[in-house]
C-alpha positions in Angstrom: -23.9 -11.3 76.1 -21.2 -12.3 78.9 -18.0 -10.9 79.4 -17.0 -14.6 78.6 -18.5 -14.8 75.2 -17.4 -11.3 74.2 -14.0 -12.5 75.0 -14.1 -15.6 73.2 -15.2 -13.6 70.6 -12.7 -11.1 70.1 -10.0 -14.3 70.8 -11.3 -15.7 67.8 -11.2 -12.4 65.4 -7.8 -11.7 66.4 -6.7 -15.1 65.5 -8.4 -15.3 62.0 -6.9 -11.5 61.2 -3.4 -12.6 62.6 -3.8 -15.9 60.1 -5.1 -13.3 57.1 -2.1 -11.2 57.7 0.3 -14.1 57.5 -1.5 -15.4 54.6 -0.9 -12.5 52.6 3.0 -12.2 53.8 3.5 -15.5 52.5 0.9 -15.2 48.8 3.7 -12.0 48.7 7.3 -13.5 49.4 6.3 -16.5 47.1 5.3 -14.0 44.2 7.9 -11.5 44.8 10.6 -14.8 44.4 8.9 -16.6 41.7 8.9 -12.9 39.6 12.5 -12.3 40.5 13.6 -15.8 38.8 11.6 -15.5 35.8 12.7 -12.3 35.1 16.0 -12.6 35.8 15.9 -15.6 33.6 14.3 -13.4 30.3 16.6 -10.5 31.2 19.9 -11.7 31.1 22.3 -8.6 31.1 25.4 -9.0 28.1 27.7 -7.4 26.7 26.0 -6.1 23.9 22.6 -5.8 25.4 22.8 -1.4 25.0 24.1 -1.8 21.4 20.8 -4.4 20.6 18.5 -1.8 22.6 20.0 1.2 20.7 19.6 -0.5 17.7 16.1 -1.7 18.0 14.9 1.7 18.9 17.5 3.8 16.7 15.5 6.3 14.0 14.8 5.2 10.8 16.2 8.4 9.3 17.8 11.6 9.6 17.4 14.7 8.4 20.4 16.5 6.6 20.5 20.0 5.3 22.2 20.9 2.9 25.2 22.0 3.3 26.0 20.1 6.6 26.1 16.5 4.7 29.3 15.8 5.8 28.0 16.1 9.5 25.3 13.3 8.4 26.3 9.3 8.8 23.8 8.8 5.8 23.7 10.7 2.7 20.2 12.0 1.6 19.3 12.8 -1.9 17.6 16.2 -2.7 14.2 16.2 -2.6 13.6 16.7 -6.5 11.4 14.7 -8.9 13.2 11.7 -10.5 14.4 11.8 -13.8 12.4 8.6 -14.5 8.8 11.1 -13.7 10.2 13.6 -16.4 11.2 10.5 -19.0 7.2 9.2 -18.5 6.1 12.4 -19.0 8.2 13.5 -21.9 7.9 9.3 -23.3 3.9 9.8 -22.5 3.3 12.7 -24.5 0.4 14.2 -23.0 -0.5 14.0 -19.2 -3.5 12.7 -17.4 -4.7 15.7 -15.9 -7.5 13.6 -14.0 -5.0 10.7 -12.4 -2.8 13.4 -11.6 -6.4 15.0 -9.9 -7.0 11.8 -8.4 -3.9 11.4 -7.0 -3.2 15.0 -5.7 -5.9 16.9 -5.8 -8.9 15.4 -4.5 -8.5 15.0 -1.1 -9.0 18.7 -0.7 -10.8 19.6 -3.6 -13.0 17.1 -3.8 -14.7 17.7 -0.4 -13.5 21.4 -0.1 -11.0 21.1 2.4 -8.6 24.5 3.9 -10.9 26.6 1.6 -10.1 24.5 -1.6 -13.1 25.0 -4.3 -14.8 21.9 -4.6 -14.4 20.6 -7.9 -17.6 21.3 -10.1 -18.6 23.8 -7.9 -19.2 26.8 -10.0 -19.9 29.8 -7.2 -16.7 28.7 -5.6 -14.4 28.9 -8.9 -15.9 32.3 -9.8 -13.7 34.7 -7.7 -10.4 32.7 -8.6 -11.3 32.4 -12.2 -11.8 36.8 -12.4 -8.0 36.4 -11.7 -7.2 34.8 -14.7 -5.8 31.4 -15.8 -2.3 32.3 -15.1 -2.6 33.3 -11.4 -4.5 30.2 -10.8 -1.9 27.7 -12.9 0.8 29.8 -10.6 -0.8 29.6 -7.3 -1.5 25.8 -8.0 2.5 25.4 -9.1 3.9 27.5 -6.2 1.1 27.6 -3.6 -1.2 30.5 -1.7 -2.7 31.5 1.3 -5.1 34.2 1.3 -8.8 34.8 2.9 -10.6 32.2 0.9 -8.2 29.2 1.8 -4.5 27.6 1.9 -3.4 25.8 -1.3 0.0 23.9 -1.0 2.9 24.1 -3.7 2.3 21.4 -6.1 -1.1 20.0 -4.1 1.1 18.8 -1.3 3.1 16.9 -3.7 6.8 18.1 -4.8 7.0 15.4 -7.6 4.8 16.8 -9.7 6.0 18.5 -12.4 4.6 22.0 -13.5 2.7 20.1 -17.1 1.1 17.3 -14.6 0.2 20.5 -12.1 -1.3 22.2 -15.3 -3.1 19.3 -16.7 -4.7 18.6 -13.3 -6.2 21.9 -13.1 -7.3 22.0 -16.6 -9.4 18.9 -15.7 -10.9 20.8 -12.6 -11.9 23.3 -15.3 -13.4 21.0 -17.3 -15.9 19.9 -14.3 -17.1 23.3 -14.4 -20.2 24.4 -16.0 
């Protein structure tokens, strides 16, 4: 090739990079003013644009101990089981120690979750059962954590009341052989 052509070439590249570079100066002033106006015009800054933000995004809740209620902007009733549970119960007469299983119980006993016994499983009931009804009614009412596994107050629920607790563990007893 000639010192002619070479130049004509490298005329030619320099021209189509200089338009490419313009090109994309342009493709980004356009899209950097059309973005401005449209969010400008979404966005509109008022008055009361932090109190909506702080009020979209505020907790649902807070948490008040007890004995700093007056500190709280909403009062919080005591976590305790509502005297309509204790007025089924009592209105009920006996308790459905298998709903109350379904309900509570089986999510961990069922497929022997945290070292809970599976229900029916007679190997697994053996040790607790050499401590005696009591100690299991009491550990199932108030909770353990030993070697063998974690059992929550009350099966993880704090509604339950200690003749629903009772009747759900007699009904675990009952699966056993």
């Amino acid at each position: 090739m000639s010192e002619q052509e070479d130049r004509t070439f490298f005329d030619t590249f320099m021209l189509v990079l200089a338009f490419l570079i313009v090109f994309t100066i342009v493709i980004f002033a356009i899209s950097n003013s059309v973005a401005n106006r449209t969010i400008a015009d979404r966005h509109h800054q008022t008055a009361d644009a932090a109190e909506r933000l702080a009020e979209r995004i505020r907790p649902e809740g807070r948490l008040c101990l007890q004995g700093q209620e007056e500190e709280c902007e909403v009062r919080v009733a005591a976590v305790t089981r509502p005297a309509a549970a204790e007025e089924e119960v009592a209105e009920a007469g006996e308790v459905d120690g298998q709903q109350v299983y379904n309900q509570a119980c089986t999510a961990c006993h069922g497929p022997g979750i945290a070292g809970a016994p599976r229900t029916g499983d007679d190997a697994a009931w053996a040790a607790r059962m050499d401590k005696g009804y009591e100690t299991l009614l009491d550990h199932s009412i108030n909770g353990f954590q030993g070697d063998a596994g974690f059992m929550p107050a009350r099966g993880g629920n704090p509604n339950l009341s200690d003749e629903q607790v009772a009747a759900a563990l007699d009904y675990m007893l009952e699966q056993l052989d």
